[in-house]
C-alpha positions, 0 to 999 in steps of 0.5 A, a space after each residue: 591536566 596542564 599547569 597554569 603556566 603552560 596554560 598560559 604559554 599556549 595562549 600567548 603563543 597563539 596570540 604570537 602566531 595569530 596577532 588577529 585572533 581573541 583570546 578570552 579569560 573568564 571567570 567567577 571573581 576578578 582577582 584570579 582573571 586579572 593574574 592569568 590575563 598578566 600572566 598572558 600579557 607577560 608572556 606574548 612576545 611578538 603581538 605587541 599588545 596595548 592596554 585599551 580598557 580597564 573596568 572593575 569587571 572588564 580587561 582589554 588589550 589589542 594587538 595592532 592587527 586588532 587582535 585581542 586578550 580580554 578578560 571578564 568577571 562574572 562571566 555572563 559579560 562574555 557570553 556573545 563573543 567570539 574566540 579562538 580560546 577561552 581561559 575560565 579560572 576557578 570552580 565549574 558550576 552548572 551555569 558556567 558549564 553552560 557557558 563553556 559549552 557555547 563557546 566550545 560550539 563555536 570553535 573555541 578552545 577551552 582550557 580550564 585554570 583553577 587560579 590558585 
């Protein structure tokens, strides 16, 4: 299992690779989210992101190319969305396995963070 700032590393390396992509950040409770969304935000170099939203349970910066990192807590605000990766930060459940496995269906590569 990676550590979180590897975890972190990869996702804004991708975003630096790919500044169209979108990058999601889940989870239960939103103090944990909005650390890893920093921490991602801190670490993209080339994408040049901007922050666009800011709501007690939603968190938005878009790239120029309309590349984007959100964050979600709870996490059934992010069912529906599409993503080249998926970061879910805390305890797994199974509502949240469901989730997870959605978006895995569709594509996306998901990583697993515990947030502490």
């Amino acid at each position: 299992m990676d550590n979180d700032h590897s975890i972190c590393q990869r996702l804004a390396m991708m975003l630096d690779e790919d500044p169209s992509c979108t990058i999601l950040i889940i989870g239960r409770y939103m103090p944990p989210v909005r650390a890893e969304y920093n921490k991602v935000r801190h670490l993209t170099r080339k994408a040049k992101l901007r922050p666009t939203l800011a709501k007690a349970g939603h968190l938005r910066s878009v790239t120029a190319q309309q590349g984007r990192l959100e964050a979600f807590a709870p996490i059934g605000l992010a069912r529906g969305r599409r993503a080249r990766a998926v970061l879910h930060v805390g305890e797994r459940d199974d509502h949240i396995e469901m989730v997870l496995d959605a978006f895995r269906a569709s594509g996306a590569i998901v990583y697993t963070s515990l947030g502490v």
